[in-house]
Every structure is written in structure tokens, then in C-alpha cells.
C-alpha positions in Angstrom: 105.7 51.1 93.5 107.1 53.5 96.1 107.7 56.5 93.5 104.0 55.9 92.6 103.0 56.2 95.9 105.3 59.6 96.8 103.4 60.9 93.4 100.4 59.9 94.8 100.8 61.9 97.9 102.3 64.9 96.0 99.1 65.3 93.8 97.4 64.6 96.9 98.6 67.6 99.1 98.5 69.8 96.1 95.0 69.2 95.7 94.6 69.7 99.4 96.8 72.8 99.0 94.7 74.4 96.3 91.4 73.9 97.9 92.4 75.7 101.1 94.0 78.4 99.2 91.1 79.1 96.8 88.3 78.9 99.6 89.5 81.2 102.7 86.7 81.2 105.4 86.7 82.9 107.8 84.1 81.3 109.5 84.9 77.8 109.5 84.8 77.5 113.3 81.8 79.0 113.9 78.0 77.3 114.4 75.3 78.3 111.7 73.7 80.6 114.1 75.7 83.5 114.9 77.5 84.4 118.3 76.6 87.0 120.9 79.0 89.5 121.3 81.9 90.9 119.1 83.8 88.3 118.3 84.7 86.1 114.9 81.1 84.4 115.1 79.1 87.5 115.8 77.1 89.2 113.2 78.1 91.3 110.5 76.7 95.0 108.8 75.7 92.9 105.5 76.4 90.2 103.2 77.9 91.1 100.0 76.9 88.1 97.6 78.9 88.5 94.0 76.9 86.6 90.8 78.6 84.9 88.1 79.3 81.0 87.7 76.1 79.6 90.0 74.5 82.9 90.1 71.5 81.3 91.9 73.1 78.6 94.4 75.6 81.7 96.0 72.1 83.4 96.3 70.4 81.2 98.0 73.6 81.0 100.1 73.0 84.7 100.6 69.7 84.0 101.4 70.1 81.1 104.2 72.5 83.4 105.8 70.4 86.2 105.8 67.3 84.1 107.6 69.9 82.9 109.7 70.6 86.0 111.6 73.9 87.2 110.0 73.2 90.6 108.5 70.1 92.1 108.1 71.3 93.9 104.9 72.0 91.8 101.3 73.8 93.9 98.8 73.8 91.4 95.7 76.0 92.7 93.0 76.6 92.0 89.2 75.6 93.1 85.3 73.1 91.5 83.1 75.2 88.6 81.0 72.3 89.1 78.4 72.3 93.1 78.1 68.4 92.5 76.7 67.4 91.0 79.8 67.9 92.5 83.6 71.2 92.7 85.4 72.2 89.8 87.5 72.1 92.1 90.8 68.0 92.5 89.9 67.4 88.8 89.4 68.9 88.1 92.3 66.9 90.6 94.3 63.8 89.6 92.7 64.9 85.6 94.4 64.9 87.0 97.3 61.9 88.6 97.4 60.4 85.9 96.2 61.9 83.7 99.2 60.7 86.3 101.7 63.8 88.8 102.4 62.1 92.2 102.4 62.6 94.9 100.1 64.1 97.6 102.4 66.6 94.5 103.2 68.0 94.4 99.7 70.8 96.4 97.6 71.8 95.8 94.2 75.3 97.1 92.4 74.1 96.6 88.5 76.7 97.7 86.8 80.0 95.2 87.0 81.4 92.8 84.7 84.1 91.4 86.7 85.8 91.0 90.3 87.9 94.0 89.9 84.1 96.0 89.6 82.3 94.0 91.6 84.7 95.0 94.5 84.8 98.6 93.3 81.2 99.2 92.6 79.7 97.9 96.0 82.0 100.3 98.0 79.5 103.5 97.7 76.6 101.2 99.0 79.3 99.7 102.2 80.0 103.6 102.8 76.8 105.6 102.0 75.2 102.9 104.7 78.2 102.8 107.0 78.5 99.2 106.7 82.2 98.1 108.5 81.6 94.8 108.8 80.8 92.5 105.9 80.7 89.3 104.4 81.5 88.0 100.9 79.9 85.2 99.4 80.7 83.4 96.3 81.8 80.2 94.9 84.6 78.5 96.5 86.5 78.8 93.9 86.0 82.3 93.5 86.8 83.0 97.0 90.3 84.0 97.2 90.0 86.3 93.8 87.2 88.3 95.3 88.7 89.0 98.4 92.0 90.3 96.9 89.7 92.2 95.1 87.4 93.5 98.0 90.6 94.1 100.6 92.3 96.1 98.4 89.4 98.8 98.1 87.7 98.4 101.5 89.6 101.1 103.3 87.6 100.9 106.9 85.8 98.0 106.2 86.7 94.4 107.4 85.9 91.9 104.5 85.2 88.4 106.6 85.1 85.5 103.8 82.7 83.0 103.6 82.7 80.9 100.9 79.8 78.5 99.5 81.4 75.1 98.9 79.1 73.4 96.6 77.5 74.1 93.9 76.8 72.9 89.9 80.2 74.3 89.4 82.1 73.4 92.5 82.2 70.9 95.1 84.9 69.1 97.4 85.2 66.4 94.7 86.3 69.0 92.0 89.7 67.6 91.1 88.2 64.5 89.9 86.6 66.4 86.7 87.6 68.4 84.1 85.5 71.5 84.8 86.8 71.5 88.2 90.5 71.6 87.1 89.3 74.4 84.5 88.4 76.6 87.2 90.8 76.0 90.0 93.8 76.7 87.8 91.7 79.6 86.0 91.3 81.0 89.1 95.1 80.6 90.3 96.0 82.0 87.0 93.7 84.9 87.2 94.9 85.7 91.0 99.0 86.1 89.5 97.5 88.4 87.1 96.0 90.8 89.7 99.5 90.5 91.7 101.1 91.1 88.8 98.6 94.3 88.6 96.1 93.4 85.5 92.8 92.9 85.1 91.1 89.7 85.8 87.1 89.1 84.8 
């Protein structure tokens, strides 16, 4: 009974380890509204959203933090997963239009397969627009991978995390399925590769 229980609270702080790891945010003090002045909470140049997994649900993420004051720029970036049809970047961007974000609001990066490009690709639009400040939204799973991926090319530009925690993917309960473990220790995976200097998708 007792060695069950110390398993029991192994397994437990794992878990507890691995969803803090995978989901850095930077924001998790802060109110939904942003902060006056300079600080952690205050607004940021634009919101990078990356598609891929929940394309839709980080989106609408993008989208809520976008009405809410953050940014008043939304880069969405990503390439078509069916080359017949339009890039993810330009379905996103037609969402948002759709849910009211105006057009001179929105940039799309159509071109990237993976992290590695999503994180290169964006950097003309961050430095053509002078955009310093920025935050990246994506999966919380996803979160960690993609800003390795961002920091390592935004020379200039602070990359602030925030992560969306749910979705059809993801949520807090994710260790208690199989598509949850799939991804977590896909994603863990995947972030050794890119220390160990490959390429991840």
C-alpha cells in the first residue's frame, strides 16, 4: 500500500511537471484586460497565432485577445494542409474577418510547414512593421516548442507566451487519455530533437 501510494504521487508530480513545462505563460498573473503602463500585463506590438492541431480554437484565442485590447495587429501564420485548398494563414484571416477584426488589422505568413518555419517566416512581417513586442499563441501543448523556436530567431524582439489551454486536442485533463499522452511526449520528444539541433514539424 505505501509503495502504491509513493507511485501514485510520482506519476502525479510528473504529470504536474510536464504540464508546466509544455505550457509556459507568461501571463498567468495578469487580468484579461490589459494593464496601463509598461509592465508584464501591458499590451503588446501583435499577437502571433501559429495554426496546426486546433487551427480554429487558437484562432479564436487570437481573436478574443485581439477584442480584448492586447495588440491591435494579428499575424496568423501557417501553409495549406490540403495544397488544393487555401493556406491555413488565409482561413484563418478570413475567421477573423468574419468575427469583425478589420482587414488592415490582419497579416498572414503562408508559406510554413512546421515550428522551425513558422518561427522563421513571421520574422520579416515582426521587422518590416517594427513589432518588439509580441505574443505567441498556440496550443498548450505546443507552447514550449514554439517558443524555442521563436526566441532563437527573434533577435530584438521579446516573445511573451501565452498559451491556450483547452481545446479538442488539449485540456488540463489530458493525461487521462490517450491522445493527450500522444502529444505531450510527442512534443517532449520533438523539443530534444531541436536541442539536439534537428528539425521538428
Amino acid at each position: 500500500m505505501k509503495f502504491l501510494i509513493i507511485i501514485l504521487i510520482v506519476v502525479a508530480f510528473l504529470i504536474g511537471a510536464v504540464s508546466i513545462y509544455l505550457q509556459p505563460n507568461d501571463y498567468i498573473s495578469c487580468g484579461e484586460m490589459p494593464a496601463a503602463g509598461d509592465g508584464q500585463c501591458s499590451v503588446v506590438d501583435a499577437i502571433v497565432v501559429v495554426s496546426g492541431g486546433d487551427t480554429f480554437a487558437r484562432t479564436d484565442y487570437g481573436i478574443e485577445l485581439y477584442n480584448a485590447g492586447w495588440a491591435d495587429a494579428l499575424i496568423f501564420s501557417g501553409a495549406a494542409q490540403d495544397l488544393s485548398g487555401p493556406s491555413n494563414a488565409e482561413a484563418m484571416k478570413t475567421h477573423a474577418l468574419k468575427a469583425g477584426v478589420p482587414l488592415n488589422a490582419i497579416f498572414t505568413e503562408e508559406l510554413s510547414v512546421n515550428t522551425e518555419q513558422n518561427a522563421a517566416n513571421t520574422q520579416s512581417i515582426l521587422t518590416i512593421n517594427q513589432f518588439t513586442r509580441v505574443m505567441l499563441v498556440t496550443s498548450g501543448y505546443h507552447q514550449r516548442r514554439a517558443n524555442l523556436e521563436f526566441e532563437k530567431r527573434a533577435t530584438g524582439i521579446l516573445i511573451l507566451n501565452r498559451p491556450l489551454l483547452q481545446d479538442k486536442d488539449w485540456n488540463g485533463w489530458w493525461w487521462v487519455t490517450p491522445r493527450g499522452w500522444w502529444l505531450a511526449v510527442g512534443e517532449l520528444i520533438k523539443i530534444g530533437i531541436f536541442y539536439a539541433g534537428g528539425v521538428t514539424e
